[in-house]
GUMINU-161501 format. One line per 4 residues: for each residue x, y, z of C-alpha. Coordinates in steps of 0.5 Angstrom, whole numbers, plus 500, padded with zeros to 3 digits. Example, Ala and Ser with C-alpha at 12.3 -4.5 7.8 and 13.67 -1.06 7.14 Angstrom:
2
525:491:516 | 527:498:514
END
This chain:
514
526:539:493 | 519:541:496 | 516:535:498 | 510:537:494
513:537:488 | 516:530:488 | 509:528:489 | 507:531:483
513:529:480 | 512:521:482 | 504:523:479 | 507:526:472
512:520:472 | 507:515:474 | 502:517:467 | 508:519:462
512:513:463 | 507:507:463 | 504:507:471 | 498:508:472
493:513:468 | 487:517:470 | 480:512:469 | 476:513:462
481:520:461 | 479:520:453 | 472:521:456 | 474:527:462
476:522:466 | 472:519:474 | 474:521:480 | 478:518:484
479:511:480 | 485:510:476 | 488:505:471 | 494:502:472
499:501:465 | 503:496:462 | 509:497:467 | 504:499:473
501:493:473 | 508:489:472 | 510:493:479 | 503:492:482
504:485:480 | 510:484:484 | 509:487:489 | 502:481:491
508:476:488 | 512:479:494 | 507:479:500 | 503:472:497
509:468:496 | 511:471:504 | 505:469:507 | 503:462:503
510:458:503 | 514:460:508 | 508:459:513 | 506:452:513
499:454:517 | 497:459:512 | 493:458:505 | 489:462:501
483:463:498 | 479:468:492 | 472:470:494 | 468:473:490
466:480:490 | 458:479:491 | 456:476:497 | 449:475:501
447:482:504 | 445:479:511 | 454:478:511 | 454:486:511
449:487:516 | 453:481:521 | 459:485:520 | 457:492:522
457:495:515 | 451:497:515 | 449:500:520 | 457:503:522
461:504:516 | 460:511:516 | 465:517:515 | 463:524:519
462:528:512 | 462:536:512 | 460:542:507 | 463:549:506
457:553:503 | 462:557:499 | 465:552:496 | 460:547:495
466:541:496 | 465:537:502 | 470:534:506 | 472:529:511
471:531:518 | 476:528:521 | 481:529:516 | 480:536:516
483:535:524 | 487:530:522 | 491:535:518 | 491:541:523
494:536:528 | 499:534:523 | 500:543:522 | 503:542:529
507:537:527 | 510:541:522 | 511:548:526 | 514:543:532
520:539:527 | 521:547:523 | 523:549:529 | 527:543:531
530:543:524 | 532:550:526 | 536:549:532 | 539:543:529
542:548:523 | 543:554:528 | 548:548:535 | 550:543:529
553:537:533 | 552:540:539 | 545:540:539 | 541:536:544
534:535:541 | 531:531:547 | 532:536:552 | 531:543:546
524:539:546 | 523:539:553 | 526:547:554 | 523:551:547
518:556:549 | 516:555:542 | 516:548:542 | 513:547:548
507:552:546 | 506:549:540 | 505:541:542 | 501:544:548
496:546:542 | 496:540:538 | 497:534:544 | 489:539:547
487:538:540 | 489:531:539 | 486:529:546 | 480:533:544
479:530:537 | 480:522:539 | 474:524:545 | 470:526:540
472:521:535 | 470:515:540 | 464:518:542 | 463:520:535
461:526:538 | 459:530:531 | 457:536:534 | 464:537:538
467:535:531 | 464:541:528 | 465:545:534 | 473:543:533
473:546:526 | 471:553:528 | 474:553:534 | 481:551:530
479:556:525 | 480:551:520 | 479:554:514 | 476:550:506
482:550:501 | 478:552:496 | 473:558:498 | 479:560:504
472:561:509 | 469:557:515 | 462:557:513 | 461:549:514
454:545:514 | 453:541:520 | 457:535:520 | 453:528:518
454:521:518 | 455:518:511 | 455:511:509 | 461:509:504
457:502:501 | 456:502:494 | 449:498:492 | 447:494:487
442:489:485 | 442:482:483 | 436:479:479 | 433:478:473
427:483:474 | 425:489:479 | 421:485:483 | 425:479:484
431:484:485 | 435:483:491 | 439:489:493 | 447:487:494
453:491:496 | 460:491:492 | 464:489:498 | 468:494:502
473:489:504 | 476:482:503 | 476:479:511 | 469:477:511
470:473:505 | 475:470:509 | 470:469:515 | 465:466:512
468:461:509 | 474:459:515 | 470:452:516 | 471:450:509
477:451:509 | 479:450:516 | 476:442:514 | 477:441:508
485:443:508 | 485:439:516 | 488:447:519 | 489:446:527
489:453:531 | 493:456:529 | 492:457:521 | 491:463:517
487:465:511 | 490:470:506 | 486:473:500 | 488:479:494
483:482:491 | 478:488:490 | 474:492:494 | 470:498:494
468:505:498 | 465:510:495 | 470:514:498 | 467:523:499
474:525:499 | 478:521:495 | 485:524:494 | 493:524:493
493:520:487 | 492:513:489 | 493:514:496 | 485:514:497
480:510:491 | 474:508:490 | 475:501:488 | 482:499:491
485:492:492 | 487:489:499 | 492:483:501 | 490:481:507
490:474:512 | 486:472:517 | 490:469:522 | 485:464:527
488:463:534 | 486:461:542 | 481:465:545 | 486:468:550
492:468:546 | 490:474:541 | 495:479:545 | 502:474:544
500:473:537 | 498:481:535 | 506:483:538 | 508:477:534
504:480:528 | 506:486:528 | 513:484:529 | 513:480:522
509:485:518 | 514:490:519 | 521:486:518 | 517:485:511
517:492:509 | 524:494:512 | 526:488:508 | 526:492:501
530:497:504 | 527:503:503 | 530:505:511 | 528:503:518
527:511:519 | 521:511:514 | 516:506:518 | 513:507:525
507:504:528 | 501:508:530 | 497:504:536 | 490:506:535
486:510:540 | 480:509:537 | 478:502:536 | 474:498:532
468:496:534 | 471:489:532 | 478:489:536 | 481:490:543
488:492:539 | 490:495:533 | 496:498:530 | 498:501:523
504:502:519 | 506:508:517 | 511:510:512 | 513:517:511
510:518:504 | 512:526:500 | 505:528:504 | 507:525:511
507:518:514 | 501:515:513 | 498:508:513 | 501:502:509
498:496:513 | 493:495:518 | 493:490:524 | 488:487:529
486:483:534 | 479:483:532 | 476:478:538 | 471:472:536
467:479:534 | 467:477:526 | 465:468:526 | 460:470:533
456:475:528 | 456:471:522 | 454:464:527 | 449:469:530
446:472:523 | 446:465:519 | 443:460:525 | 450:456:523
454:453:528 | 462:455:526 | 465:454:531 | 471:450:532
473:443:535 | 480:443:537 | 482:436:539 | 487:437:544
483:441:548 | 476:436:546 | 472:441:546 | 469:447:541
471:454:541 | 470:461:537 | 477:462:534 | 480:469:536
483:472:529 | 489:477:529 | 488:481:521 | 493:483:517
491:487:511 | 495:491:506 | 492:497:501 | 497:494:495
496:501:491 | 499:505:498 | 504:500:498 | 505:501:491
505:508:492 | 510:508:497 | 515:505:493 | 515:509:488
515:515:492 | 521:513:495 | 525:510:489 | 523:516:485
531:520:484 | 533:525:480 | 541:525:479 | 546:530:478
551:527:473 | 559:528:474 | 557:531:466 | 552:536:469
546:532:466 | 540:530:470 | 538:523:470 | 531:520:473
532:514:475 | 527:510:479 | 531:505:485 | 526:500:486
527:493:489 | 530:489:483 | 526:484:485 | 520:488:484
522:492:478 | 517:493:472 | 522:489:467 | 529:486:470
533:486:464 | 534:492:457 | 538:488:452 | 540:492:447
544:492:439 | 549:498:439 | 546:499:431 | 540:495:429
544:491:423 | 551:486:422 | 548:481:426 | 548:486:432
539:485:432 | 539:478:431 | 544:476:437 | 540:481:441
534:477:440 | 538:471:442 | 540:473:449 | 532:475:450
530:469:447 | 534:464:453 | 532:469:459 | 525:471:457
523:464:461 | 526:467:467 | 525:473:468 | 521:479:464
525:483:458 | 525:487:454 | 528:489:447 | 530:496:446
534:498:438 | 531:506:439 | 535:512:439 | 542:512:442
545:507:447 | 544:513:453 | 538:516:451 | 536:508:451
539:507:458 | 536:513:460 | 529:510:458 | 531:504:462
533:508:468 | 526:512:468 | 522:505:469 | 526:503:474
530:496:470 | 536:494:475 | 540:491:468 | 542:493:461
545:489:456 | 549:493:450 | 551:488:444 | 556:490:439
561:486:434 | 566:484:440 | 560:480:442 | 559:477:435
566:474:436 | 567:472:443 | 560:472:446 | 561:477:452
556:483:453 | 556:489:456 | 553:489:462 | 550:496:466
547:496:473 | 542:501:474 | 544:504:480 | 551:505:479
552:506:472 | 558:501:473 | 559:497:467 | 563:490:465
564:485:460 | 560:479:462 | 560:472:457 | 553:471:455
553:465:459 | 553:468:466 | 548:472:464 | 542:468:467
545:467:473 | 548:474:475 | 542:477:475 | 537:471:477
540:472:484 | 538:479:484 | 532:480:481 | 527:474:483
522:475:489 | 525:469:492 | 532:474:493 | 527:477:496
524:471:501 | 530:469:502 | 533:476:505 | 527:475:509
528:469:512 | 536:471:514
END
């Protein structure tokens, strides 16, 4: 199957089976934003109990914070959001739909990319175990030609890119005769600078109102407020922060579902450090948060790291974690060595001292910070990506099943009577009863018991527990894995701890650990 179609696919599972809808589609919906339903939010959950548990217990030295959305507008002007939190937006004139500059390059490099791996592909199918891929790479007239246009292009576009050149970028774009998808023309505007803050004002009238911003990250909560906790919780260096919550773009070219929203969450931790140490510790970093993903075993193939060109005006070393989502690999997570840039502003612009005394050292210093910073919903995307399965049966029928990490599956077991009468509702009823304390379940009397673990299969619920009359008489059950559909009878009794080993994030956690 196409790649495309199994994003449109995960798309349409996402809405039919209790995910994520559309925001206010009753009313034709809004660009953009979306609503996570009664199985997304269960998933979405799990995956934050997954990363704040990773974070908070197993690290001594790292707690966390909320801090709110509202925050006094001088932070932005400190942090560089006002003046340069900016994307390069262009117009095509046929179509009136504008773009992002830079991921109209970006998709053109990646247009390379795919020309280079079909090509790859090819000669991989055509010499089978006798094909030497390193040294076809290096010999393809083809190959070669085509990674001598994308490595010019790229090399171009990360100049203009870091001088944020917008005439050069715009230049690119015709050069590369890269073309609107709607019009199909090249009839582009000049490229422009546009500012992605949302405004608002707070005060009880027009006169005494003070324009504010909803915030377009998490971190500088966690900067503003370091010294409180760092005093208050008695922290050494090193220590770190950690926060989950929402924040705010106004995002031009929002696209591919919830991969890019106006209104999204982050994970992130804030990780303060000597000034002189931040390199070991962004390795260690980089290190830790990647075992972290390949833990829920999706594959070590599907993640690589991507070292920012372009830095931030904040770091001195960047990279992202990528994961190769239906639409190519794209960022999960980011991480940065962000310098003193962040607490040095915030004293600057607040005339506060916030320095920090180490007394080992007896003396005062600005912290260095290493960030860790999660999208949740690109997290949560990814996994449903890569767990979305169609399944030809040994029978001929196709199953749709979601193989999610037990531990972060929607519901963990499906607990259903064989007929809804005899006795058959009620003992079901007593099993959800015992187990509902430990992990979340679900009761299920409609339709047949295969059109009922079909059910099951689409939302991703690792266990199924069938009641019938054998049960009445000696209390063992039929217990049915999602996977491997295998079945087999258990008591009842052994229920609890068969499936809380495998469906709890401490499973998880402790496969981290290992």
């Amino acid at each position: 199957m196409a790649q495309e179609d199994v994003f449109k696919k995960v798309v349409s599972h996402c809405k039919e089976y209790g995910f994520v809808f559309p925001s206010s589609e009753i009313y034709d919906g809004l660009g953009a934003v979306y609503d996570y339903g009664q199985n997304g939010v269960e998933l979405k959950n799990n995956i934050k109990q997954y990363w704040w548990q990773s974070m908070v217990l197993m690290h001594e030295n790292i707690v966390g914070i909320d801090s709110s959305v509202f925050m006094h507008p001088t932070i932005w002007k400190a942090s560089g959001h006002v003046d340069a939190f900016n994307d390069p937006l262009i117009d095509n004139r046929d179509s009136k739909k504008r773009y992002r500059a830079d991921v109209l390059i970006e998709d053109q490099i990646a247009k390379y990319d795919e020309k280079i791996e079909k090509e790859v592909a090819k000669a991989r199918k055509r010499f089978g175990e006798a094909f030497d891929e390193a040294k076809y790479r290096e010999t393809s007239p083809r190959v070669l030609e085509e990674t001598q246009k994308r490595d010019a292009l790229h090399q171009r576009y990360s100049d203009a890119m870091n001088k944020m050149d917008l005439e050069e970028l715009r230049q690119i774009i015709l050069d590369e005769q890269i073309v609107c998808p709607i019009s199909g023309t090249r009839n582009w505007t000049e490229v422009r600078q546009f500012n992605l803050m949302f405004k608002t004002e707070m005060g009880s009238t027009a006169d005494a109102s003070m324009t504010i911003y909803l915030r377009p990250e998490t971190a500088q909560g966690i900067f503003v407020n370091y010294l409180n906790v760092q005093k208050t919780g008695r922290m050494k260096i090193p220590f770190g922060i950690a926060q989950i919550g929402k924040a705010f773009r106004n995002e031009i070219v929002a696209r591919q579902f919830i991969f890019r929203m106006r209104e999204f969450e982050q994970m992130e931790m804030q990780f303060f450090i000597k000034p002189g140490t931040e390199l070991d510790w962004f390795k260690q970093w980089k290190q830790t948060r990647m075992a972290w993903h390949q833990n829920l075993g999706f594959g070590a193939e599907n993640y690589r790291f991507h070292d920012h060109e372009k830095l931030a005006h904040y770091a001195n070393a960047a990279t992202d974690i990528e994961f190769k989502m239906p639409f190519g690999f794209k960022e999960v997570e980011g991480i940065h060595s962000r310098t003193d840039f962040d607490l040095s502003q915030h004293e600057k612009f607040s005339g506060k001292q916030i320095k920090y005394y180490d007394p080992e050292l007896g003396e005062s210093y600005t912290p260095y910070v290493i960030e860790t910073s999660i999208g949740v919903d690109r997290m949560f995307l990814s996994v449903m990506c890569h767990s979305y399965c169609e399944e030809q049966l040994e029978n001929g029928e196709t199953r749709v099943v979601l193989r999610l990490p037990a531990a972060l599956a929607p519901v963990k077991l499906a607990v259903m009577p064989l007929v809804k009468k005899e006795g058959l509702p009620e003992k079901a009823r007593q099993i959800i009863d015992d187990l509902k304390f430990h992990f979340n379940c679900q009761y299920d009397e409609k339709d047949s018991i295969g059109k009922r673990y079909r059910r099951q299969d689409a939302i991703g619920t690792p266990y199924c527990v069938t009641v019938d009359f054998d049960t009445l008489q000696d209390d063992t059950v039929t217990l049915r894995m999602r996977d491997t559909m295998e079945q087999r009878r258990v008591k009842i009794s052994e229920l609890r701890s068969i499936i809380e080993d495998e469906v709890t994030i401490t499973s998880l956690l402790k496969k981290l650990k290992q």
